[in-house]
N, C-alpha and C positions, 0 to 999 in steps of 0.2 A: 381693502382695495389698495390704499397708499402702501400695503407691504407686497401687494404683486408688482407696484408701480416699480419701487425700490429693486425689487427682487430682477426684474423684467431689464432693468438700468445697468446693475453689477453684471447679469449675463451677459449685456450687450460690450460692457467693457471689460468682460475679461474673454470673448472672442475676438473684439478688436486687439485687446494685446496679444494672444492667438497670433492672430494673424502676423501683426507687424513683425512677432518674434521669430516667425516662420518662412520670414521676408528672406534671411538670410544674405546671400552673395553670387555674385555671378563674377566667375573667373574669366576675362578679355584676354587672347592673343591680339594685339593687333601689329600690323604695317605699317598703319599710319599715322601721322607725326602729325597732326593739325589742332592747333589751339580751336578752334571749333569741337574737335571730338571731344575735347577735355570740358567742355561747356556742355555738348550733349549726354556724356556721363553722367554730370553733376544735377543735370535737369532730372535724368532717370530716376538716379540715386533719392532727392526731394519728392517725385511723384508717386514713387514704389517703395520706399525704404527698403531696397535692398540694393547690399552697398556692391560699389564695381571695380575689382582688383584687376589693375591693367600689365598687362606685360606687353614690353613693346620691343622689335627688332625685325630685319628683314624679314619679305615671304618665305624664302627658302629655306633660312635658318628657322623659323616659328615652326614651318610643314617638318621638318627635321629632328626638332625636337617633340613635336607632337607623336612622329613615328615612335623614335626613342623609346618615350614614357609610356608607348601603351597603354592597356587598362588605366596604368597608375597616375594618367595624366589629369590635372588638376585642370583644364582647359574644358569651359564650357562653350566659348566663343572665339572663332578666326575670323577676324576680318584684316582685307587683303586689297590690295586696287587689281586692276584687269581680269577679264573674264579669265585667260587663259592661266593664270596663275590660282583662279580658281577650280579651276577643272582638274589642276594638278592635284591640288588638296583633296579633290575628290578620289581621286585616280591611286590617289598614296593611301588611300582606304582611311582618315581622318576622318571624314565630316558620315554625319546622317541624316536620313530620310525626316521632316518633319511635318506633320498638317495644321494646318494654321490658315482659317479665314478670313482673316485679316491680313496675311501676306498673301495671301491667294487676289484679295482684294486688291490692295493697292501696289503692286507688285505686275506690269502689264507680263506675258507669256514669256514671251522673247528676251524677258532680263533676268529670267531668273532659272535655276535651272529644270532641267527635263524630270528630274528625279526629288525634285524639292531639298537637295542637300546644299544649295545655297543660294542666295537671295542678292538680286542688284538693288543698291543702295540708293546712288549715285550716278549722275551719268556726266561722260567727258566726249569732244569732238576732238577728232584728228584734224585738224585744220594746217591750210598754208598763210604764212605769213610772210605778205610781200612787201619788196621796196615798195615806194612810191612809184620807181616808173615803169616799174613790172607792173600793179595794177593796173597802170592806164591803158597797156597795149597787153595785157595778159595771154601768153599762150598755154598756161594752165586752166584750166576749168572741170577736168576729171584727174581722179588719182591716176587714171592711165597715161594721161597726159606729162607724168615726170618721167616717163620710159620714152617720151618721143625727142627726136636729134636737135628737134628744132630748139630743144630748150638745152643741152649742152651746156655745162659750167654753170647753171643756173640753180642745182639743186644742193639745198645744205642740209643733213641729215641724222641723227647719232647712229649707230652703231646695230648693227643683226644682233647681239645677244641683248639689247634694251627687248622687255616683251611688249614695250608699244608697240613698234613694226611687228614683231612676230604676230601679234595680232591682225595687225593693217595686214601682212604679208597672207594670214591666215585667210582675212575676208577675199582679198582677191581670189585665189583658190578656191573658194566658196561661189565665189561671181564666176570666174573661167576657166576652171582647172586648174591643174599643175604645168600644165607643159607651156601655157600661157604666162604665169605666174613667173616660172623661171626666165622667158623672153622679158617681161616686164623688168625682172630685177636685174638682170642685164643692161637693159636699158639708163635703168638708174642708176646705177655703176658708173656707166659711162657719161652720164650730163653731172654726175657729184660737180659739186666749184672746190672741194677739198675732203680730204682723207676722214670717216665721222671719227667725233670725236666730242664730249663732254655730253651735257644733258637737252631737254629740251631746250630751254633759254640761250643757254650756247648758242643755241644756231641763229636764234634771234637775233642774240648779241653779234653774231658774225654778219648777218644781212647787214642790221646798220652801217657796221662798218664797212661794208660795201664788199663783203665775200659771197658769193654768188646774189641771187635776187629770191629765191622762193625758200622760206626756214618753214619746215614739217614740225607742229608743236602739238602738245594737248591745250583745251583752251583755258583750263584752271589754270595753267600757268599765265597767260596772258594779266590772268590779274592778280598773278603775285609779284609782278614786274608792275605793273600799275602802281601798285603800293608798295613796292618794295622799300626798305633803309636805305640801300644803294643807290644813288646818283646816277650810275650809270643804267642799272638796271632800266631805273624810271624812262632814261632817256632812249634807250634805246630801242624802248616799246613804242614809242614818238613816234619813232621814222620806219614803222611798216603800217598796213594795213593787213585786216585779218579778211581771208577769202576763207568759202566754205568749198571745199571741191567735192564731187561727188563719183561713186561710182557708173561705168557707163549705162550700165542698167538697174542703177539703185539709189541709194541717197549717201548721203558724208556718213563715212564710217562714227560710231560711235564707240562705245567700252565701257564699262561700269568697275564702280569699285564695289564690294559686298560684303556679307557674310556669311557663316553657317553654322549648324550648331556639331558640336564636335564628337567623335564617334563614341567615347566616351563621359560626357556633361556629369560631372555627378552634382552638376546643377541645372539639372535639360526644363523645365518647364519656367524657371527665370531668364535661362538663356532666348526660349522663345518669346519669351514677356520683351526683352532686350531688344530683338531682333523686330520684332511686332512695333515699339518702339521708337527706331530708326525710320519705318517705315511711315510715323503719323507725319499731319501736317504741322505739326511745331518741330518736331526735326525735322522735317524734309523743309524747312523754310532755313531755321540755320543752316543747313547744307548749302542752300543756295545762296544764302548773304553772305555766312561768313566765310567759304571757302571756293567761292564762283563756281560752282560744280552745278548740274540740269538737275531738278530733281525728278525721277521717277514715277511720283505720288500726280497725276491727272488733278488740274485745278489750280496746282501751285506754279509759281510762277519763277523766270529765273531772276537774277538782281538787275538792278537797272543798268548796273556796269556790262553783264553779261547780256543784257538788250539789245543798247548801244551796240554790239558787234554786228548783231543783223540777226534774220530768222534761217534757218535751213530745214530741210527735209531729211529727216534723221533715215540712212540704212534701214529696211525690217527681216535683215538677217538675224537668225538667231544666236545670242551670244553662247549655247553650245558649240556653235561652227568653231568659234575662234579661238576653243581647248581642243577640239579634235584634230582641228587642222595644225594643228603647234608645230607636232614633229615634222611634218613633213613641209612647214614653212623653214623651221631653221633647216634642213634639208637642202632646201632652192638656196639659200642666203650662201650656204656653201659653197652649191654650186658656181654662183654667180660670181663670185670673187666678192663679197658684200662683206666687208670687214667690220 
């Protein structure tokens, strides 16, 4: 009996080391730059024993070299922020088809995509950030509302090739057309308070200083200015207040950052272990503390910092709209004179 016990002991420890050895690695493209990820890696890597090789640089450049390498691409994972830059990946014939219920689960429809090649992780609002005495007497309350005259020299903005707008640009399209879209980005052209120009924060940092009243930001940045090193940064998230604007027949645009697993993984059932991963509520809670980002995942909550700004009624456009609509957003932005 004590030698089945023994016997019964050694098999179970040498599948366990089995297993662990067959833990292997999962290869990471990503995007994104957040001490956070680097923390969610490290959590995987102790839960799973399989270790996580990260490559990091722009979307474009990643989708490009993904193209590149073909077959031989050592890439099991792209992760990317905005839907439309995800649909690109898709479109560049990179990512694949994966089943998974457990993304199926915590993964609501609308954020991920139609085809299961990639998954929302994260979620961010397009929000306006106003002066002080713009909120009080506010003539913004819809995204449609920065195409109207009344607000003239009030709108501070970055730039048509940023693909935040080309998104936002996307969703209206979505809500009214094209021929509407194009009238809208006309509009906003004309109430600009100056030429776009840097990033989101920029425009923040411009309202303070008193260059128009309404700055268009995503809201994770709101609290990387909260806590920013910079003095200025800090201060000049002080002197606005954050509005949720909405569309006229929908809610405050949203966007997500994601993943997918890569058309060739020749690590594909770690990479959805990975992805699967991202999606629990221990990471979907770092997501939301340590990098102010909505989580996804139903039940989790966002930081208190992200509280504090107020509640909205999130868009239930599908984030497919806003890769399909891409081309024929920077289209309109042309059109418009939207530099």
């Amino acid at each position: 009996m004590l030698h089945k016990t023994i016997a019964k002991t050694l098999l179970g420890v040498c599948i366990l080391g089995s297993s662990l050895l067959a833990s292997g690695e999962v290869n990471v493209y990503s995007h994104r730059h957040y001490d956070t990820d680097k923390q969610l890696f490290k959590m995987f890597e102790e839960k799973t024993g399989i270790k996580v090789n990260v490559v990091k640089a722009k979307a474009s450049a990643l989708i490009k070299r993904m193209i590149s390498e073909g077959k031989n691409s050592p890439a099991d994972v792209l992760i990317t922020v905005d839907a439309g830059r995800l649909f690109q990946a898709k479109t560049s014939g990179i990512l694949q088809s994966v089943s998974s219920d457990v993304l199926a689960a915590n993964i609501p429809a609308n954020l991920r995509d139609k085809d299961n090649q990639w998954f929302g992780l994260t979620k961010r609002a397009r929000v306006a950030l106003l002066s002080f005495d713009e909120a009080k007497k506010s003539d913004i309350k819809t995204y449609e509302d920065l195409a109207d005259p009344k607000n003239k020299g009030k709108v501070v903005i970055r730039s048509s090739s940023n693909i935040y707008n080309q998104s936002l640009m996307a969703a209206m399209i979505e809500h009214h057309g094209e021929a509407y879209a194009l009238t809208w980005a006309k509009g906003v052209v004309a109430n600009m308070a100056r030429t776009p120009k840097g990033n989101d924060r920029a425009q923040v940092v411009a309202v303070a200083n008193g260059i128009g009243s309404a700055a268009i930001a995503n809201t994770y940045y709101i609290g990387k200015m909260v806590h920013n090193k910079k003095e200025s940064q800090r201060e000049a998230i002080k002197k606005v207040k954050v509005f949720f604007p909405v569309f006229e027949n929908g809610g405050t645009h949203v966007n997500v950052s994601g993943a997918g697993v890569a058309k060739y993984a020749p690590n594909k059932s770690n990479a959805v272990k990975f992805i699967e991963f991202l999606s629990s509520a221990d990471a979907q809670k770092l997501f939301a503390e340590g990098n102010y980002e909505y989580p996804v995942l139903t039940g989790i909550a966002p930081s208190p910092l992200v509280t504090s700004w107020g509640s909205f009624n999130a868009d239930s456009i599908s984030m497919n709209a806003l890769g399909l609509n891409n081309k024929a957003a920077i289209k309109i932005f042309d059109k418009a004179g939207w530099k």
